[in-house]
PyMOL CGO cylinders between C-alpha atoms (Angstrom):
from pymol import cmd
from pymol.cgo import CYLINDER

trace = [
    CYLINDER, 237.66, 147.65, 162.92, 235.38, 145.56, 164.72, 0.3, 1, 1, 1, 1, 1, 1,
    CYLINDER, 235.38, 145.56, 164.72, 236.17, 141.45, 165.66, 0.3, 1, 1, 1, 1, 1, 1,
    CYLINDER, 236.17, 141.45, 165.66, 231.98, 141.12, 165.15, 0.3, 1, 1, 1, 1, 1, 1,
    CYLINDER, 231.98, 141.12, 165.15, 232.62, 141.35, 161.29, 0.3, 1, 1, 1, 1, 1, 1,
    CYLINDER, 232.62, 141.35, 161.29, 234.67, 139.76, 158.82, 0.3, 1, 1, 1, 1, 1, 1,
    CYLINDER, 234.67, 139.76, 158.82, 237.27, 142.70, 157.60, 0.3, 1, 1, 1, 1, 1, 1,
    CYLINDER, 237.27, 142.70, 157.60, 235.38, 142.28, 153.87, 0.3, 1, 1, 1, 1, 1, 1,
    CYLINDER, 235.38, 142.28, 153.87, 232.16, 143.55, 155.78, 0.3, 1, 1, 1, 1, 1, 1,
    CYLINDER, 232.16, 143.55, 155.78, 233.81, 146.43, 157.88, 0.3, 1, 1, 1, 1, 1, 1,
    CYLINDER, 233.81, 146.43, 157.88, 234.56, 147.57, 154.73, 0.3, 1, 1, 1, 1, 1, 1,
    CYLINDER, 234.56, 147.57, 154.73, 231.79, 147.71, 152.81, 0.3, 1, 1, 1, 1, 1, 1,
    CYLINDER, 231.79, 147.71, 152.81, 230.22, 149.47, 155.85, 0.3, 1, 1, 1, 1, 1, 1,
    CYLINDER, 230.22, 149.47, 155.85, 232.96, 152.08, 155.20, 0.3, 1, 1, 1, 1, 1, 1,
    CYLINDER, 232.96, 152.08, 155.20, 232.11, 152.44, 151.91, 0.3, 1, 1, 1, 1, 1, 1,
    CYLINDER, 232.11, 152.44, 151.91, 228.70, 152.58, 152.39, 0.3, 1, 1, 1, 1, 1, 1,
    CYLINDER, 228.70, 152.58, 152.39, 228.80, 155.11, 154.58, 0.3, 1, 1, 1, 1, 1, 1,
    CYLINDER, 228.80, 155.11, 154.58, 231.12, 156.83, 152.51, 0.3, 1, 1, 1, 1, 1, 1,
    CYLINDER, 231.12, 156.83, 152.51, 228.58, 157.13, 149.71, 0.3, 1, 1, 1, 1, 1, 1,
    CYLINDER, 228.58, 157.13, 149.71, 226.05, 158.64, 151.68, 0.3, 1, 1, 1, 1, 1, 1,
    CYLINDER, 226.05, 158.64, 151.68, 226.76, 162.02, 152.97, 0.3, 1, 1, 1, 1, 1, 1,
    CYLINDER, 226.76, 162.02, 152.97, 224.13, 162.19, 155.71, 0.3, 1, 1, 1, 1, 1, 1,
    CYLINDER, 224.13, 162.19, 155.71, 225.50, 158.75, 157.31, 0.3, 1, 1, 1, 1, 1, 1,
    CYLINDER, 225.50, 158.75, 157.31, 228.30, 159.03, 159.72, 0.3, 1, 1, 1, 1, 1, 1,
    CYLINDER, 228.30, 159.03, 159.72, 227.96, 155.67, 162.29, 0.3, 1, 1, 1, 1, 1, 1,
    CYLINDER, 227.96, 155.67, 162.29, 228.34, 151.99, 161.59, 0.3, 1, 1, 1, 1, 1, 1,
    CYLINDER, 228.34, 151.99, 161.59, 224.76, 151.66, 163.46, 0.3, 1, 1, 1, 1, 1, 1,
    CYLINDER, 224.76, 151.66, 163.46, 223.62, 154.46, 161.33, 0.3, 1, 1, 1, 1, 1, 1,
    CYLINDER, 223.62, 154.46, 161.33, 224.59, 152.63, 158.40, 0.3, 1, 1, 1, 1, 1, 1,
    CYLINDER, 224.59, 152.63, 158.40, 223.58, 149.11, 159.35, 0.3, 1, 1, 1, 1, 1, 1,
    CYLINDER, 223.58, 149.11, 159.35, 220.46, 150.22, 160.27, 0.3, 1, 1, 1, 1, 1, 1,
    CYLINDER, 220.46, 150.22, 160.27, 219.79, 151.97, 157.02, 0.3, 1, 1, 1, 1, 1, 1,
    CYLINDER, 219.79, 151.97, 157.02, 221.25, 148.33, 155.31, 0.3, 1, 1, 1, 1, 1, 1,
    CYLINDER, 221.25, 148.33, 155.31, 218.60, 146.53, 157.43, 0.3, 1, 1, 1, 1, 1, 1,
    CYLINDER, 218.60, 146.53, 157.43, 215.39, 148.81, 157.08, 0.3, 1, 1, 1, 1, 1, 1,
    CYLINDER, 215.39, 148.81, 157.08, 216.19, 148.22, 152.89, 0.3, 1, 1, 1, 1, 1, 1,
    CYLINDER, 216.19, 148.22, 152.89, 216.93, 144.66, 153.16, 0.3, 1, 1, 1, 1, 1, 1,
    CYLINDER, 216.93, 144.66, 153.16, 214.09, 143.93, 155.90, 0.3, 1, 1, 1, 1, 1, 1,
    CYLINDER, 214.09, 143.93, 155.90, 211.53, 146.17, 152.88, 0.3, 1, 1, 1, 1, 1, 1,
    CYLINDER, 211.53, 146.17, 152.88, 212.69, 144.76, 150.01, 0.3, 1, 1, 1, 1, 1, 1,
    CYLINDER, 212.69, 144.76, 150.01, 211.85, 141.55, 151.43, 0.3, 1, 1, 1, 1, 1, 1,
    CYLINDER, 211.85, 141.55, 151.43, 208.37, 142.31, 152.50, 0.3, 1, 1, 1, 1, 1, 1,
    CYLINDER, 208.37, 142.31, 152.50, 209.44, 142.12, 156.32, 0.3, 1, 1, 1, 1, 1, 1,
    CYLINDER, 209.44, 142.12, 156.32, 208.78, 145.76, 157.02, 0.3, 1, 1, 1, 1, 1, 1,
    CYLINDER, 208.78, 145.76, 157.02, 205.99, 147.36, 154.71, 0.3, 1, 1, 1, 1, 1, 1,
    CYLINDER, 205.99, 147.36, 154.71, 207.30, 150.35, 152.49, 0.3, 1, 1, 1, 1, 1, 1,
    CYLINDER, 207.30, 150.35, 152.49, 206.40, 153.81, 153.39, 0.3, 1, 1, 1, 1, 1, 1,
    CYLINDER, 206.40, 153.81, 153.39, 203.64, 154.28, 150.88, 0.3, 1, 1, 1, 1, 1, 1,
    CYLINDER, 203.64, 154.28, 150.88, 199.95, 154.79, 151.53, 0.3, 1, 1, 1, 1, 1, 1,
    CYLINDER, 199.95, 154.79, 151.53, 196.81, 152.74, 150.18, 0.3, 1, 1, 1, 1, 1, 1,
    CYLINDER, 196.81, 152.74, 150.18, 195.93, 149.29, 149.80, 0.3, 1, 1, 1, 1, 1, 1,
    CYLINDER, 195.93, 149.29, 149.80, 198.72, 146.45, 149.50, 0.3, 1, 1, 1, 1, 1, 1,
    CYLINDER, 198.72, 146.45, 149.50, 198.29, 144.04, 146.42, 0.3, 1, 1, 1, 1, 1, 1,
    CYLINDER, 198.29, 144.04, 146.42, 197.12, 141.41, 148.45, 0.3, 1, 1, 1, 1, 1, 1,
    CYLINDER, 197.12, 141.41, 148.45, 193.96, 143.21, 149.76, 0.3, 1, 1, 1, 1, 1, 1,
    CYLINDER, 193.96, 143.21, 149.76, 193.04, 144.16, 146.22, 0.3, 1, 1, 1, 1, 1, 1,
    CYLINDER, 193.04, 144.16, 146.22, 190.11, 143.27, 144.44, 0.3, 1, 1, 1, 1, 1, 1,
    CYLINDER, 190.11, 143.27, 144.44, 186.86, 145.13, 142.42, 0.3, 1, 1, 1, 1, 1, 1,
    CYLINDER, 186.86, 145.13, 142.42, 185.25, 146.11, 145.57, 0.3, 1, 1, 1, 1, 1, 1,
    CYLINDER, 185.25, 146.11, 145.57, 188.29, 148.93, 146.10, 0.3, 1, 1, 1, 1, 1, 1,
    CYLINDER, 188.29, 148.93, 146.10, 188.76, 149.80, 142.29, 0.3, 1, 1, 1, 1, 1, 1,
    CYLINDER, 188.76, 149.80, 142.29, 187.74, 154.01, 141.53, 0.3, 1, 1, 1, 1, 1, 1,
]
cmd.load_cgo(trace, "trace")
C-alpha cells in the first residue's frame, strides 16, 4: 500500500483494477480514472469526430 493514499483509495484502485482485465498497474489504473474523469468533465475532448455542440449552428447542418 502506498502512504500517498488514504487505505479507502488504495483499495478502490485494487478493485478497479481488478475489474478490468487488461489493467495491471496503479498508474495504469489511475491514469485510466483520470482520462474518464478529466472527459466527462469536458477537460479532455472525447475521442469522437465532427463538430462539438458549441460550434453548431445552420451553416454546418446536411
Amino acid at each position: 500500500m502506498s502512504d500517498l493514499y488514504d487505505p479507502r483509495i488504495e483499495q478502490a484502485l485494487q478493485s478497479f483494477i481488478s475489474d478490468h482485465p487488461g489493467m495491471h498497474t496503479r498508474n495504469q489504473a489511475i491514469a485510466a480514472i483520470l482520462i474518464n474523469w478529466f472527459t466527462s468533465h469536458g477537460y479532455l475532448p472525447h475521442d469522437q469526430e465532427g463538430t462539438r455542440p458549441e460550434n453548431l449552428d445552420a451553416s454546418n447542418d446536411d
